[in-house]
C-alpha positions in Angstrom: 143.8 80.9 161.9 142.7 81.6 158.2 139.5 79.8 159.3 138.9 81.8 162.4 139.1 84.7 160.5 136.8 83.9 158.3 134.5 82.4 160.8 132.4 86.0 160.3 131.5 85.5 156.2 128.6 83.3 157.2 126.7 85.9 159.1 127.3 88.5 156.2 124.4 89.4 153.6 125.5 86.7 151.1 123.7 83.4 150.0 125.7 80.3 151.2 127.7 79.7 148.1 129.0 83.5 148.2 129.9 83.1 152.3 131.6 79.5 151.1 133.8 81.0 148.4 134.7 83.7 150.9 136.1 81.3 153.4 137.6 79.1 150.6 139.6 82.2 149.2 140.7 83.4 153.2 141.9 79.4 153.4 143.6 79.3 150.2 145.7 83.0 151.0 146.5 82.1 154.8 149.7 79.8 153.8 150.7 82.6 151.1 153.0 84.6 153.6 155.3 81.4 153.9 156.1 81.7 150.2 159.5 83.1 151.6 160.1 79.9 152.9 160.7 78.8 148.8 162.0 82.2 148.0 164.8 82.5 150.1 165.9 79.4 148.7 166.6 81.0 145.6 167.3 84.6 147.3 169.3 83.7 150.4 170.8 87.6 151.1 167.8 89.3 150.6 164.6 87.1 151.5 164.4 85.1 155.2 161.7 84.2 157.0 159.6 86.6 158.6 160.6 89.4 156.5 158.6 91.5 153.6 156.1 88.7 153.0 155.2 88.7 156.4 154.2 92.2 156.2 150.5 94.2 156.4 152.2 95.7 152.6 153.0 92.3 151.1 149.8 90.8 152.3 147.6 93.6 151.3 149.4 93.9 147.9 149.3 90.3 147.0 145.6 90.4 147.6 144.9 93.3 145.2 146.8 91.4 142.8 144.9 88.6 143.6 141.6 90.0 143.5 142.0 91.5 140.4 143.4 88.5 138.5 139.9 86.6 140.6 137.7 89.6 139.1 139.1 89.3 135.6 138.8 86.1 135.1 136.2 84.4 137.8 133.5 87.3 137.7 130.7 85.4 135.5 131.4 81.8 136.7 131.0 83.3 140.7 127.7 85.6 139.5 126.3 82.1 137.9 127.2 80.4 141.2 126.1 82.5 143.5 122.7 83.9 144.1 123.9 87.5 144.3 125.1 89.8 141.8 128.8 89.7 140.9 129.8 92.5 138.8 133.4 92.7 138.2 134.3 95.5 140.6 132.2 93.7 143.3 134.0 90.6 142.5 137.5 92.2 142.8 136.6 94.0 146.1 134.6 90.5 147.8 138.3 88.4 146.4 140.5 91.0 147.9 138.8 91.0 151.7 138.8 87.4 151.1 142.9 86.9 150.4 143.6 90.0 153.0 141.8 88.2 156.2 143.9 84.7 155.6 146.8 86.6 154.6 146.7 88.5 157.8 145.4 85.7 159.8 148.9 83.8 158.7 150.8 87.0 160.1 148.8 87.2 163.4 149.6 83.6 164.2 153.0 84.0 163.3 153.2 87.0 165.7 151.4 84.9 168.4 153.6 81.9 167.6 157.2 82.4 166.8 159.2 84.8 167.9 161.2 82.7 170.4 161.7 80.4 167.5 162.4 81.9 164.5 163.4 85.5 162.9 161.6 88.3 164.7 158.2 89.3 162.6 158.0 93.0 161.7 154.6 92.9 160.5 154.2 96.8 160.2 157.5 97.5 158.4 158.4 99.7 156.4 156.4 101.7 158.8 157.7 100.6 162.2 160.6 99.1 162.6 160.8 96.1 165.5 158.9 92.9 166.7 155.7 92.4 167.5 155.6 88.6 168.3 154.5 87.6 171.4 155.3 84.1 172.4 151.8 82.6 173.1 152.3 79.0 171.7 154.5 76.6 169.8 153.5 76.7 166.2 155.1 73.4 165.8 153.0 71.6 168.3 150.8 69.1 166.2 148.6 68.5 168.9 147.8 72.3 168.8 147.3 72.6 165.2 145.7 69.9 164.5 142.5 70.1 167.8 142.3 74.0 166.3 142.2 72.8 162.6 139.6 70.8 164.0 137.9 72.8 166.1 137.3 75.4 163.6 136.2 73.0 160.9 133.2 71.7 163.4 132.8 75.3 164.1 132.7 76.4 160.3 129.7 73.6 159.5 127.5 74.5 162.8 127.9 78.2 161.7 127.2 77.8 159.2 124.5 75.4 159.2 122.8 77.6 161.2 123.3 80.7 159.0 121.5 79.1 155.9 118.7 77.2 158.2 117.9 81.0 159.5 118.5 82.2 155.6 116.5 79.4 154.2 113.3 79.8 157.0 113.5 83.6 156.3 112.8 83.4 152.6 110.2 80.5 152.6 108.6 82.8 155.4 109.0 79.8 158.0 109.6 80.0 161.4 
């Protein structure tokens, strides 16, 4: 889902490194919410499943974090990289859409995938109160993971093949 999401980077403004770093930071947040999976191991009675980390709040928080720590740290190696001009704050804005879309990508499957399964999601708490999965498929089914892995991998190279071949004729003036 992290992948669908960011199916849209390669049609954005930025040279081909910038759109690839975009959709490499969405991949590398989508798994993040599942970090309760390890932390309710060590905090049984007060993290499950499903709970805070599966949250618009968590996922949005953890990206700030994240694109600050990204902007601190990355800003001159991404500006040398890319073709565009990375200044820190545009750094730390670019990482933090980046970690928010597969953050929430994570939480929309989840919400499409397990409630019949697993601990109801409450993706808008501490707002709302209440599911808001809606049984659509079986996350578990390999068959289903892996054809859309797939799928959105193809889709992610012809994308973005054609993004850069459009890019790439537009700035050599061809055709």
């Amino acid at each position: 889902m992290g992948l669908l999401w960011a199916l849209p980077a390669w049609w954005l403004l930025w040279d081909e490194h910038a759109s690839a770093l975009f959709v490499v930071f969405a991949v590398l947040m989508a798994p993040f919410p599942d970090v309760d999976t390890f932390l309710s191991t060590a905090f049984p009675n007060a993290v499950h499943h499903h709970g805070v980390t599966h949250t618009i709040v968590f996922v949005v928080t953890i990206s700030v974090v994240a694109g600050a720590i990204v902007a601190a740290t990355l800003t001159d190696r991404i500006d040398d990289w890319t073709a565009q001009r990375f200044e820190t704050g545009r750094t730390f804005v670019f990482a933090t859409v980046a970690f928010a879309v597969g953050g929430l990508s994570h939480v929309f499957a989840d919400m499409l995938s397990a409630p019949d399964i697993s601990t109801p999601i409450e993706p808008l708490w501490p707002f709302f109160e209440g599911s808001l999965g809606i049984d659509v498929l079986y996350y578990n089914n390999p068959w289903w993971n892996v054809g859309f892995l797939s799928l959105m991998i193809v889709v992610h190279l012809v994308v973005a093949y054609s993004a850069f071949d459009r890019r790439g004729a537009s700035r050599t003036g061809g055709a």
